[in-house]
N, CA, C and O of each residue as an XYZ file, in Angstrom:
656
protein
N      60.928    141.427     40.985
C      62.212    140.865     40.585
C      62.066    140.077     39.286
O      62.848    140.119     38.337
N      60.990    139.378     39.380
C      60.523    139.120     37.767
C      60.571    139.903     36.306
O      60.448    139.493     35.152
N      60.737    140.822     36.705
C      60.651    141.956     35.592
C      62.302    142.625     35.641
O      62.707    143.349     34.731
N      62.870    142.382     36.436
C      64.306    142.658     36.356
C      65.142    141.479     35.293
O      65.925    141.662     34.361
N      64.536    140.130     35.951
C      65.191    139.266     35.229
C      64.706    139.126     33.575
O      65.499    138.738     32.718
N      63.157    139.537     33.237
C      63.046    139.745     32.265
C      64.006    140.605     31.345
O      64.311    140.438     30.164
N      64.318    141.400     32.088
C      65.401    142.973     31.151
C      64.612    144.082     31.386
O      65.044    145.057     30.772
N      63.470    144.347     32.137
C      62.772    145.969     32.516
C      63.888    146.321     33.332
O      64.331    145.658     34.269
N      64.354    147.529     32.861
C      65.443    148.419     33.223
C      64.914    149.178     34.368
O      65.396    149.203     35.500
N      63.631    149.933     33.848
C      62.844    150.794     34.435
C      62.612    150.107     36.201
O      63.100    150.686     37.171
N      61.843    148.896     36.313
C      61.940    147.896     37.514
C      63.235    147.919     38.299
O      63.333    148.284     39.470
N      64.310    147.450     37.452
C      65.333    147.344     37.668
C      65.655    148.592     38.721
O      66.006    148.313     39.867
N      65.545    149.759     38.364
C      65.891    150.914     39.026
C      64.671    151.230     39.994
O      65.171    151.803     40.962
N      63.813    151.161     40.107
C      62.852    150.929     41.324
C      63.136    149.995     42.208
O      62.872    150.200     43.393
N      63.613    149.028     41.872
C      63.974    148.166     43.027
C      64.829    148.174     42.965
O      65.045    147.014     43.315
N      66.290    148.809     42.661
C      67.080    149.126     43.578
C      67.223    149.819     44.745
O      67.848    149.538     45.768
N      66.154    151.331     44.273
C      65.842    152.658     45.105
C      64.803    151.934     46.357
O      64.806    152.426     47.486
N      63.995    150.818     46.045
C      63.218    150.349     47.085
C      64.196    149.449     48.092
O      63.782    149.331     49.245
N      65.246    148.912     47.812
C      65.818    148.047     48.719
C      67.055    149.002     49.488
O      67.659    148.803     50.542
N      67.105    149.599     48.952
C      68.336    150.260     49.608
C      68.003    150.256     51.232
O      68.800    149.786     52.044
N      67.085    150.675     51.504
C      67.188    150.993     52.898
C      66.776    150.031     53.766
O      66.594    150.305     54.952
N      66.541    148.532     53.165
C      65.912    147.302     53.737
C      67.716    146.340     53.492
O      68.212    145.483     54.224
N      68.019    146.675     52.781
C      69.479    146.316     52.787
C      70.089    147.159     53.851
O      70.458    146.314     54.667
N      70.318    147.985     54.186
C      71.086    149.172     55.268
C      70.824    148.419     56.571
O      71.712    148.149     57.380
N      69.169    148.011     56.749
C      68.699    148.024     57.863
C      69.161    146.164     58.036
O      68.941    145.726     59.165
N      69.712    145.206     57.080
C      70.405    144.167     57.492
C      71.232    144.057     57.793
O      71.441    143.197     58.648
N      72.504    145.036     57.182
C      73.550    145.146     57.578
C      73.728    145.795     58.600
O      74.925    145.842     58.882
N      72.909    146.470     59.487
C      73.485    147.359     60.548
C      74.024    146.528     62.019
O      74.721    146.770     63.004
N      73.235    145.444     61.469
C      73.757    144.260     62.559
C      75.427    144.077     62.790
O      75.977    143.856     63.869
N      75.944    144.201     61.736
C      77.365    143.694     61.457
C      78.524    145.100     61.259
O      79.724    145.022     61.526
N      77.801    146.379     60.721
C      78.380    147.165     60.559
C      77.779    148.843     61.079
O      76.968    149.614     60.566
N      78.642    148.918     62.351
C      78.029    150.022     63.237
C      78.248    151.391     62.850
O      77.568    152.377     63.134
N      79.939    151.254     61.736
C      80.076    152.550     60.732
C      79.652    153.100     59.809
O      79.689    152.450     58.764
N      79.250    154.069     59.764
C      78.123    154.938     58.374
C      79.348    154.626     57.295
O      78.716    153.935     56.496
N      80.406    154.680     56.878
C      80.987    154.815     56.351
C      81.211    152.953     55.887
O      80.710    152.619     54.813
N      81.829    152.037     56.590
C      81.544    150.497     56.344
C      80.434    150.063     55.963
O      80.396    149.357     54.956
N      79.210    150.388     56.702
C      77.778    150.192     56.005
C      77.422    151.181     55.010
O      76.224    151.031     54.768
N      77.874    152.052     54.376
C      77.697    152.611     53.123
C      78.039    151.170     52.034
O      77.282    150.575     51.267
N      79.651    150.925     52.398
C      79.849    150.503     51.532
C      79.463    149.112     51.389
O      79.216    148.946     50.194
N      79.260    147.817     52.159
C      78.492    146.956     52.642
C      77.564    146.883     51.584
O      77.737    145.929     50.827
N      76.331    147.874     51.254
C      75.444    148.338     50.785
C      75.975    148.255     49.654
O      75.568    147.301     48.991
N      76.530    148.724     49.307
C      77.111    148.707     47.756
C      77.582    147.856     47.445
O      77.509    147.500     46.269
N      78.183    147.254     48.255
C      78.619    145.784     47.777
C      77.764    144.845     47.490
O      78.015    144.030     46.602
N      76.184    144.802     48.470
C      75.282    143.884     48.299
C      74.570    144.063     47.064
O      73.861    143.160     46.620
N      74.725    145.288     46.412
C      73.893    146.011     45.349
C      74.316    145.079     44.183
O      73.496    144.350     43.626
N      75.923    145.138     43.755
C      76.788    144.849     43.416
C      76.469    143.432     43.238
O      76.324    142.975     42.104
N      76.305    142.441     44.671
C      76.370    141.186     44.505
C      74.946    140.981     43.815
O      74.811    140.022     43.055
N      73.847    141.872     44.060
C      73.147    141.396     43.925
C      72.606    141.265     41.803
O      72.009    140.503     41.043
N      73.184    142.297     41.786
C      73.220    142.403     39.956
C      74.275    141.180     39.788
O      74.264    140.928     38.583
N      74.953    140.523     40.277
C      75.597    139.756     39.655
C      74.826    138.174     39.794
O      74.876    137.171     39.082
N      74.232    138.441     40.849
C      73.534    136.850     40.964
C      71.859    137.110     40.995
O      71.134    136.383     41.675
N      71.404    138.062     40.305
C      69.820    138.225     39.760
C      69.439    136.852     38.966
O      68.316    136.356     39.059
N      70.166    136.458     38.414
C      69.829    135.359     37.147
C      69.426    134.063     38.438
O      68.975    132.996     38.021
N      69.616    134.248     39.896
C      69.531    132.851     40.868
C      68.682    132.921     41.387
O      68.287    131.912     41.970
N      67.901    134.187     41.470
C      66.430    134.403     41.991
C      65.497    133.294     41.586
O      65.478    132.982     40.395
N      64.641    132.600     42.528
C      63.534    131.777     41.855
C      61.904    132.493     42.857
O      61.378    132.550     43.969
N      61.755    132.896     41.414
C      60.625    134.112     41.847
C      59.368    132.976     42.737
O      58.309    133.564     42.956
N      59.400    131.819     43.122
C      58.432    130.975     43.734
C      59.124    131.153     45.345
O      58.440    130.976     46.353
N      60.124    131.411     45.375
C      60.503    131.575     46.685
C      60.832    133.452     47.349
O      61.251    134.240     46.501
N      60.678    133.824     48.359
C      60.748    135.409     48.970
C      61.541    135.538     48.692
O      62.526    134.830     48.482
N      61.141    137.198     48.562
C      62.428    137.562     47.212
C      63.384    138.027     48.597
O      64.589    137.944     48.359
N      62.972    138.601     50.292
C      63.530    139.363     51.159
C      64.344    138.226     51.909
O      65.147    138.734     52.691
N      64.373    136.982     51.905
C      64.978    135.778     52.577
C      66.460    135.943     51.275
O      67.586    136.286     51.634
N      66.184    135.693     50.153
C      67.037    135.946     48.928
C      67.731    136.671     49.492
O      68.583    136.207     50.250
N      67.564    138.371     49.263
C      68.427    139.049     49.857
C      68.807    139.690     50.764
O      69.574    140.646     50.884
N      67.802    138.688     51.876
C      68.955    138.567     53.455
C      70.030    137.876     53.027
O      71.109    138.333     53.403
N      70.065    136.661     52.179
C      71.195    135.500     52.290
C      72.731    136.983     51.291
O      73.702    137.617     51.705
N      72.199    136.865     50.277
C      72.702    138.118     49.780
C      73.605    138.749     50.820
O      74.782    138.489     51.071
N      72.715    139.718     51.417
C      73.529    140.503     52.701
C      74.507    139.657     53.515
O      75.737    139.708     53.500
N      73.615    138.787     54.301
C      74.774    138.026     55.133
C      76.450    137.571     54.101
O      77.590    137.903     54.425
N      76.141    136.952     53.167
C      77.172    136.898     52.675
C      78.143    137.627     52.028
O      79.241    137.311     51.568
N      77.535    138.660     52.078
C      78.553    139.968     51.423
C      79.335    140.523     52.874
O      80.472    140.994     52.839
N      78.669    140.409     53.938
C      79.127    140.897     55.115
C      80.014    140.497     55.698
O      80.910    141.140     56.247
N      79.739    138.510     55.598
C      80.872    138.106     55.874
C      81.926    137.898     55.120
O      82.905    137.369     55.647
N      81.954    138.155     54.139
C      82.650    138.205     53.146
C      83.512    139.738     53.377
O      84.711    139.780     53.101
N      83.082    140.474     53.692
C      83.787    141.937     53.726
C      84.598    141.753     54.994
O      85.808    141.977     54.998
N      83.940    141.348     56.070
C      84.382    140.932     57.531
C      85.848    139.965     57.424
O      86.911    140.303     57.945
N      85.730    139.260     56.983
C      86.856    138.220     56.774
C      88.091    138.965     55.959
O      89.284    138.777     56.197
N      87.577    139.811     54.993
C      88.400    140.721     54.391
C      89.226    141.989     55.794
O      90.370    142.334     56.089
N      88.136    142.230     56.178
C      88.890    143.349     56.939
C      89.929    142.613     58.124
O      91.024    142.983     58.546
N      88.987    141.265     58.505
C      89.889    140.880     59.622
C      91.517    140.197     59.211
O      92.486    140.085     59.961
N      91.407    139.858     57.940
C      92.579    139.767     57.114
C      93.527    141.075     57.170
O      94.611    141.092     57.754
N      92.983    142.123     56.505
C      94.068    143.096     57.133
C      94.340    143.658     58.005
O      95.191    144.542     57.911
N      93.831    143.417     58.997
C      94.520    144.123     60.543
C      95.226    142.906     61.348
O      95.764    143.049     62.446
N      95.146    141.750     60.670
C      96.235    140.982     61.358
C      97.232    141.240     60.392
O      98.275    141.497     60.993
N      97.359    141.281     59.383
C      98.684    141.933     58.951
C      99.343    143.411     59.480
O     100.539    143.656     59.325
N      98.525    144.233     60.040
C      98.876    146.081     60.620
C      99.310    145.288     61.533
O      98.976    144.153     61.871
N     100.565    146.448     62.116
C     101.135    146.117     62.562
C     101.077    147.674     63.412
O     101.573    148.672     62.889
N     100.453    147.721     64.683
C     100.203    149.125     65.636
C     101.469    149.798     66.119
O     102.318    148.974     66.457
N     101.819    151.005     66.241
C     102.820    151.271     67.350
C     102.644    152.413     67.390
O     102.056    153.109     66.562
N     103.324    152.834     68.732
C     102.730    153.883     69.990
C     103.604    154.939     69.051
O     102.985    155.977     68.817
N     104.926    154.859     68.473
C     105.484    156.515     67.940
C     105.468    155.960     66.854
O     105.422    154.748     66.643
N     105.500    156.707     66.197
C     106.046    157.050     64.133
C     107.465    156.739     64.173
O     107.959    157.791     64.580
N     108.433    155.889     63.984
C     109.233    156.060     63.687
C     109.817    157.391     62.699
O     109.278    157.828     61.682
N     110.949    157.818     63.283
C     111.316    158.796     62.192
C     112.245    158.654     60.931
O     113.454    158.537     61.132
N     111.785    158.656     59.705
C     112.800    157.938     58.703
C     113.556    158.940     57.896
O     113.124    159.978     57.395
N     114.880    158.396     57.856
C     115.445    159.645     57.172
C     115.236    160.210     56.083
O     115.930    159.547     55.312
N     114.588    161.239     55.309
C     114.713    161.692     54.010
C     115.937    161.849     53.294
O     116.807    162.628     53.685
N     116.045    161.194     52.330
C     117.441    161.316     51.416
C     117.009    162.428     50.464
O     115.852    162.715     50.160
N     118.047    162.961     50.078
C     117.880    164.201     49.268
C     118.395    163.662     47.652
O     119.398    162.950     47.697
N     118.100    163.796     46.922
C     117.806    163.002     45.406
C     119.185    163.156     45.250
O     119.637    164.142     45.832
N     120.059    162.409     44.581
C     120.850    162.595     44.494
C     121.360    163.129     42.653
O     122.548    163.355     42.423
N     120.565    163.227     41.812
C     120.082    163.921     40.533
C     120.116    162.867     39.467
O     119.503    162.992     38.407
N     120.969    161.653     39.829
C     121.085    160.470     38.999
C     119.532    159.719     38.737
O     118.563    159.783     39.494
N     119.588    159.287     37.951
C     118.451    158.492     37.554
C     118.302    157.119     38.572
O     119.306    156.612     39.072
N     116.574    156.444     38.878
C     116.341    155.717     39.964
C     116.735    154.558     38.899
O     116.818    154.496     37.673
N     116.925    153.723     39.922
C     117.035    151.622     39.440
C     116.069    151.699     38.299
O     116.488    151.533     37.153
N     114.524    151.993     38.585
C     113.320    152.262     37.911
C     113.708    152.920     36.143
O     113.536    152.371     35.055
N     114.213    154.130     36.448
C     114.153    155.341     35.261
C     115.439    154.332     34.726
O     115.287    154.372     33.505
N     116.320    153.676     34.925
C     117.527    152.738     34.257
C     116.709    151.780     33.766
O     116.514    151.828     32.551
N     116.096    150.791     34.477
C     115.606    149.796     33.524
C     114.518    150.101     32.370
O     114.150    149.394     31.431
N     114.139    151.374     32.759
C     112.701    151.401     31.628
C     113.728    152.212     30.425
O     113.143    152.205     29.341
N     114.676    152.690     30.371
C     115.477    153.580     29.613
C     116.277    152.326     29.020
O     116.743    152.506     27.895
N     116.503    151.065     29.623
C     117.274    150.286     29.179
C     116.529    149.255     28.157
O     117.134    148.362     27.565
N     115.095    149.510     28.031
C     114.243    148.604     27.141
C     114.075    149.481     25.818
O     114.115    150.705     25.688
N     113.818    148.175     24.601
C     113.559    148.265     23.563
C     113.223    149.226     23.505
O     113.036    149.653     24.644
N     112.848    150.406     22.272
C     112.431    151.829     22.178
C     111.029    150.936     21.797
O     110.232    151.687     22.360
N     110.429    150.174     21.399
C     108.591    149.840     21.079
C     108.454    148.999     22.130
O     107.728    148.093     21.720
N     108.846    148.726     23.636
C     108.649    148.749     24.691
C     108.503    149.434     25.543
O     107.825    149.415     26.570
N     109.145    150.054     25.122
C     110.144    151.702     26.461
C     108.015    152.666     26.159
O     107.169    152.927     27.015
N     107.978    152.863     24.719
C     107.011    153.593     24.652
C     105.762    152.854     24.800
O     104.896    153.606     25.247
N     105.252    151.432     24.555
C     104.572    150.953     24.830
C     104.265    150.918     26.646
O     103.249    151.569     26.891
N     104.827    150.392     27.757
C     104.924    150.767     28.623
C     104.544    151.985     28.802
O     103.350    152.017     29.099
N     105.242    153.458     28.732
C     105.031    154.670     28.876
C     103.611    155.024     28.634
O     103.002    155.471     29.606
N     103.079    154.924     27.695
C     101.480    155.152     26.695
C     100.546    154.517     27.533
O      99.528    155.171     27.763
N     100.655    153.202     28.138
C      99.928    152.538     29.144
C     100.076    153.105     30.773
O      99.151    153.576     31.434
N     101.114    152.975     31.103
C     101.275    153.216     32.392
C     101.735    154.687     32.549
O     100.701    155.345     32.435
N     102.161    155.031     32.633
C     102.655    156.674     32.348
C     101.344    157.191     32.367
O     100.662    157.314     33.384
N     100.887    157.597     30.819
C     100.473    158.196     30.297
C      98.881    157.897     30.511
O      98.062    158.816     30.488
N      98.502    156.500     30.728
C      97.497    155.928     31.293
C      96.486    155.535     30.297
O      95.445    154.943     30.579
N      96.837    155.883     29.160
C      96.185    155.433     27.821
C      95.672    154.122     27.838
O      96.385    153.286     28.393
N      94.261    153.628     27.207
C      93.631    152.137     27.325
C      94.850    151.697     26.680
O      95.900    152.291     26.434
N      94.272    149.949     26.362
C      95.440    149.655     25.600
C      95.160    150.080     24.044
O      96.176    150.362     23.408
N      94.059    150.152     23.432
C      93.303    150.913     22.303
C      93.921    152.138     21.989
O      94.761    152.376     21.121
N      93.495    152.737     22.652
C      94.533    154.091     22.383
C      95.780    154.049     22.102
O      96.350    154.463     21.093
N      96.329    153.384     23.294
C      98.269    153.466     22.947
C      97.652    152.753     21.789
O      97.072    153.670     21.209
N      97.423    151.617     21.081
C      98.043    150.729     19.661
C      97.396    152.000     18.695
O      98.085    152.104     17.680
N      96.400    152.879     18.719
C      96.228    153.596     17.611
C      97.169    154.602     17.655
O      97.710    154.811     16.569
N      97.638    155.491     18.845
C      98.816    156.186     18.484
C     100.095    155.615     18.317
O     101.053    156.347     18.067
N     100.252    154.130     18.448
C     101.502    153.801     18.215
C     101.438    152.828     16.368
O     102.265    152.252     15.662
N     100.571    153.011     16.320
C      99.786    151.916     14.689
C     100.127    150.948     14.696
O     100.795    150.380     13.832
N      99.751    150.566     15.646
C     100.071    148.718     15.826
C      98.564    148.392     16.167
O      97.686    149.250     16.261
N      98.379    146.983     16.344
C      97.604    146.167     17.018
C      97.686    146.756     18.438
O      98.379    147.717     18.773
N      96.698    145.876     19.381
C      96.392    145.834     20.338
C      96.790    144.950     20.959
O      97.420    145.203     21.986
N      96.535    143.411     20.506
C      97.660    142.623     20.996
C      99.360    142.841     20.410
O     100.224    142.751     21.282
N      99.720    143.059     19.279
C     101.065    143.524     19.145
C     101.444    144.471     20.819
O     102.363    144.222     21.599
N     100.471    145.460     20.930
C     100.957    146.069     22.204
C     101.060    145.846     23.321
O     101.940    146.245     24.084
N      99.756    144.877     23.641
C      99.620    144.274     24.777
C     101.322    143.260     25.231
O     101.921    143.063     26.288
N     101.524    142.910     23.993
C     102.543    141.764     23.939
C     103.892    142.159     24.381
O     104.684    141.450     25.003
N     104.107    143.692     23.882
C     105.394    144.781     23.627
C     105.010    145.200     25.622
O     106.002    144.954     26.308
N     104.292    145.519     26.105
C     104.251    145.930     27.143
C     104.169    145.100     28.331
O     104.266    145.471     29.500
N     103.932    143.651     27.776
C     104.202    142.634     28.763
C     105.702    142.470     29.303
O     106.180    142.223     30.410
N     106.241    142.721     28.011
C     107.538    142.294     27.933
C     108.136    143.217     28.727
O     109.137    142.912     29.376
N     107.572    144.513     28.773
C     108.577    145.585     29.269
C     108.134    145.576     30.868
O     109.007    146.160     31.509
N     107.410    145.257     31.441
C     107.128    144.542     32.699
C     107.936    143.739     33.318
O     108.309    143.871     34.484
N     108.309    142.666     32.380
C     108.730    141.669     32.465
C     110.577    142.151     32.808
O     111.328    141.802     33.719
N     110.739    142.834     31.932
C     112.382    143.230     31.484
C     112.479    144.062     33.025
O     113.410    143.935     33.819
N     111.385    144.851     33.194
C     111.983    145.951     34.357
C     111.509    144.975     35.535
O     112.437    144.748     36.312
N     110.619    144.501     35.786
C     110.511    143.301     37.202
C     112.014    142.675     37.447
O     112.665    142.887     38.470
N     112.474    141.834     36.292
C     113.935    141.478     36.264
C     115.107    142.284     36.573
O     116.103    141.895     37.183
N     114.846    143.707     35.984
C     116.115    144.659     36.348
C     116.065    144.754     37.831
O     117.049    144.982     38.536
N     115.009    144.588     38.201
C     114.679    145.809     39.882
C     114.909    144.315     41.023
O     115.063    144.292     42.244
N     114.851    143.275     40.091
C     115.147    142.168     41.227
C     116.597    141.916     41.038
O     116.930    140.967     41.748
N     117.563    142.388     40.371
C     118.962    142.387     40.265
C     119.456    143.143     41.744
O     120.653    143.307     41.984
């Protein structure tokens, strides 16, 4: 781990490939699904590139990232138990009616049609179109913050329309 924190890349990737399965085998305590403990695992991987710089190579490096594990676990745990008290179970599917379009334009397609035309397309280029924000400002020849700024706004304008 010394040589990770130095910057050996090479290390770096050996001891990831070496812990993987000493990480798996902590979490299996907490997570009995191949699929939850996949990701568990990845998360600890994750935590653990982010807090390498806290390692103090005088102390075990496997106590380190037990603490690591445990806290990513409970950390995921508290997450999941967060959303299933919000689910809400029931025995049938309700059946909901499908409306058939009626050809008019949505609340949505009105307010974004109702903004500035270097909003309307700023918006579009980002979200639409999915362009960084880099991209949209070079096909639109603006800045980046100019765009960022133009597309806040148009957020802003259609959040307001749709809460009317």
């Amino acid at each position: 781990m010394e040589r990770v924190q130095a910057g050996d890349g090479d290390a770096y990737r050996a001891l990831l490939e070496d812990i993987q399965p000493l990480i798996r085998g902590m979490l299996r305590r907490w997570f009995a699904d191949a699929d939850e403990l996949a990701d568990a695992g990845q998360e600890t991987l994750l935590t653990l590139h982010r807090a390498r710089h806290t390692y103090d190579p005088t102390r075990p490096f496997e106590r380190w990232l037990g603490a690591l594990a445990r806290h990513t676990a409970a950390d995921l745990l508290r997450r999941k138990m967060r959303r299933l008290r919000l689910e809400v179970g029931v025995d049938v599917v309700p059946d909901l009616p499908i409306e058939p379009a009626t050809g008019g334009p949505s609340e949505l397609e009105r307010a974004i049609g109702a903004l500035p035309t270097a909003q309307r397309d700023a918006f579009e280029m980002v979200k639409v179109d999915g362009l960084s924000f880099e991209e949209a400002a070079a096909r639109s020849d603006t800045t980046v913050g100019a765009l960022k700024v133009r597309a806040h706004r148009a957020y802003k304008s259609i959040k307001a329309a749709l809460a009317r």
